[in-house]
C-alpha positions as CSV (number, residue, x, y, z in Angstrom):
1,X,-0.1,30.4,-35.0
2,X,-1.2,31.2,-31.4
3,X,-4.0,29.3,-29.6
4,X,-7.1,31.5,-28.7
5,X,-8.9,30.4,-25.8
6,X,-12.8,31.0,-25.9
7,X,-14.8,31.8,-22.9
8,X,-16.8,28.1,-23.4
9,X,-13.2,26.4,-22.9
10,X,-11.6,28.3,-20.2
11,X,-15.0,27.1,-17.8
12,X,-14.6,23.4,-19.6
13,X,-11.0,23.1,-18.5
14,X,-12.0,24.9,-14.9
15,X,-14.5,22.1,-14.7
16,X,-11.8,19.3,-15.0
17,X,-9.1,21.0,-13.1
18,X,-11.6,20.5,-10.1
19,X,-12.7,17.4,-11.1
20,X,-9.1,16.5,-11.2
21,X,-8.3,18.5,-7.8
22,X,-11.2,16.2,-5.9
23,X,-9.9,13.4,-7.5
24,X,-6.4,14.0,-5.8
25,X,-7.7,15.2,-2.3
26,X,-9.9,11.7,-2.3
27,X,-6.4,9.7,-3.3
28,X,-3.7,11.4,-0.9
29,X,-6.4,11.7,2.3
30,X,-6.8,8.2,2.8
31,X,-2.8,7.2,1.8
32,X,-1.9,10.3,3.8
33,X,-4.0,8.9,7.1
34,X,-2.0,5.3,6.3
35,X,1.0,6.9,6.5
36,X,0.4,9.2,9.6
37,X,-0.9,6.3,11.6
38,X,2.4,4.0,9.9
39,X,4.7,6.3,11.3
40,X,2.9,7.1,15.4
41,X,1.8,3.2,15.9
42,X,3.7,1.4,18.1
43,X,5.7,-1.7,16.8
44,X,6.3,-4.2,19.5
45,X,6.6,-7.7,17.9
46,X,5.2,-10.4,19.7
47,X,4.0,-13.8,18.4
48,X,0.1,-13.4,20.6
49,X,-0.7,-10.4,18.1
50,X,-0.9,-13.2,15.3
51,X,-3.0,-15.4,17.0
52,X,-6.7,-15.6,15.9
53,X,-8.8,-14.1,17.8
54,X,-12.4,-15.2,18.2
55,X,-14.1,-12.7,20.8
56,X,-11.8,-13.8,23.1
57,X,-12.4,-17.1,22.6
58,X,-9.5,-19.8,22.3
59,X,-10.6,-21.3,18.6
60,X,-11.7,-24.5,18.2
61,X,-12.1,-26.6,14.9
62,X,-10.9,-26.2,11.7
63,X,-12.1,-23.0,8.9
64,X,-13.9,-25.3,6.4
65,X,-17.6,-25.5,7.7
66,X,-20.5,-26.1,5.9
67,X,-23.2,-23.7,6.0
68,X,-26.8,-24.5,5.0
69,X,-27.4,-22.6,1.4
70,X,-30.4,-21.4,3.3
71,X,-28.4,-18.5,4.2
72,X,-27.0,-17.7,0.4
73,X,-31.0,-17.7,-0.6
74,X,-32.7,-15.3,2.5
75,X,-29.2,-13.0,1.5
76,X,-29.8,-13.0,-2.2
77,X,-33.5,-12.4,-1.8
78,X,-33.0,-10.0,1.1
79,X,-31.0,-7.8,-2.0
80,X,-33.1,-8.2,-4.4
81,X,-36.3,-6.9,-2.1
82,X,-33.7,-4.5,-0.8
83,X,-33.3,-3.2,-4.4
84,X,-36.5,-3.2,-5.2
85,X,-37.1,-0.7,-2.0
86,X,-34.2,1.6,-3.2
87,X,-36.1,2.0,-6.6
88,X,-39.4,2.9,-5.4
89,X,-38.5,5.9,-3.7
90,X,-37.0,8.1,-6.8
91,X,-40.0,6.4,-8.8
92,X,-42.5,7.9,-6.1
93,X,-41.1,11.1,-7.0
94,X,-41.2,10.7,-10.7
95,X,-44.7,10.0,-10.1
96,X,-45.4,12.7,-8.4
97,X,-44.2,14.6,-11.2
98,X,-45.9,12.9,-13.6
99,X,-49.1,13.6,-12.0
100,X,-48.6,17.5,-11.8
101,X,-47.5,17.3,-15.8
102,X,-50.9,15.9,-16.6
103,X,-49.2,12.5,-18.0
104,X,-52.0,10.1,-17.8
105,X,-52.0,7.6,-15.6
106,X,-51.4,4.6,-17.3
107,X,-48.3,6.3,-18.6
108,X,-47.0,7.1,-15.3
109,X,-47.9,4.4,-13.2
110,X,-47.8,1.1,-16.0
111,X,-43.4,0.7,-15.9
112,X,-43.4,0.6,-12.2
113,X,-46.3,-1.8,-11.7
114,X,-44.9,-3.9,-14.3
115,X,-41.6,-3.8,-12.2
116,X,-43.3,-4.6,-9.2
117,X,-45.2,-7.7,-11.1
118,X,-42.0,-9.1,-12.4
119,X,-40.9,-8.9,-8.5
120,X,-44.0,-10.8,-7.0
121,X,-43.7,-13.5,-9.9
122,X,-39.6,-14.1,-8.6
123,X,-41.4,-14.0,-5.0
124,X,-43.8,-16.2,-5.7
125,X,-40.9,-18.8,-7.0
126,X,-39.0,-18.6,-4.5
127,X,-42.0,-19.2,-1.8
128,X,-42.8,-22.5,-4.1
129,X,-39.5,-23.7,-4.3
130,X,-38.8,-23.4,-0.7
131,X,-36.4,-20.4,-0.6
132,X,-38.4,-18.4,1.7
133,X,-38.6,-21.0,4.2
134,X,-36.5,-21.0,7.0
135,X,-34.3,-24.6,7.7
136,X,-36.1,-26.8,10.2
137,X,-34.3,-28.5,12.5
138,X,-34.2,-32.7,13.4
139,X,-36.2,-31.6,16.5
140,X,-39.0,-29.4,14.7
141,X,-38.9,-32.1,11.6
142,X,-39.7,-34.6,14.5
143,X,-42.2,-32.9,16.5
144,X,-43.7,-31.9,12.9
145,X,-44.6,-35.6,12.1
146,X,-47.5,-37.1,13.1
């Protein structure tokens, strides 16, 4: 019994012998780059080059600081609103053709302005809770008193 290859298989297994082919450029171009640049960089040992270097800077202090979470919230917030941005665009578009499709409007437009309310209510947490609000320092908490 010999195995007959149909047109529809030969182009499904072309398919993944270049899927499989970008697969290995994008694996050996990076490892081949480490290796070329392991083999041509110079290696002079010296005990400076494992120093920590702080903008050239001697370092003072020690690692462990505390950072306001003030900073954690604007990022986390910053992504979210970030994301939010990404997803309107290839909705704008859908829209668009939506609107050429004669899909009413409702139809069209209702997911995405429910997205967008679900945003504002998260915004509108976060401005109650204090999350939008930059940290104040003991001078401005000062001059803020009456």
């Amino acid at each position: 019994m010999c195995v007959r290859f149909e047109p529809s298989n030969v182009t499904e297994m072309n398919d993944w012998i270049a899927i499989g082919a970008l697969a290995l450029v994008g694996v050996l171009i990076p490892f081949g780059m480490m290796a070329v640049s392991y083999l041509l960089r110079p290696t002079v040992p010296e005990t400076s080059k494992r120093a920590t270097y702080e903008s050239g800077e001697i370092p003072t202090g020690g690692t462990r600081i505390r950072f306001n979470i003030q900073y954690y919230m604007v990022a986390l917030l910053f992504v979210v609103f970030d994301i939010e941005t990404v997803l309107l665009f290839p909705w704008a578009v859908a829209y668009q053709d939506a609107l050429a499709a004669d899909i009413p409007l409702v139809r069209a437009l209702g997911p995405m302005l429910l997205f967008v309310a679900i945003l504002l209510v998260g915004l509108a947490w976060a401005w109650r809770t204090g999350a939008v609000q930059w940290a104040r320092t003991p001078r401005q908490l000062e001059t803020d008193r009456p």
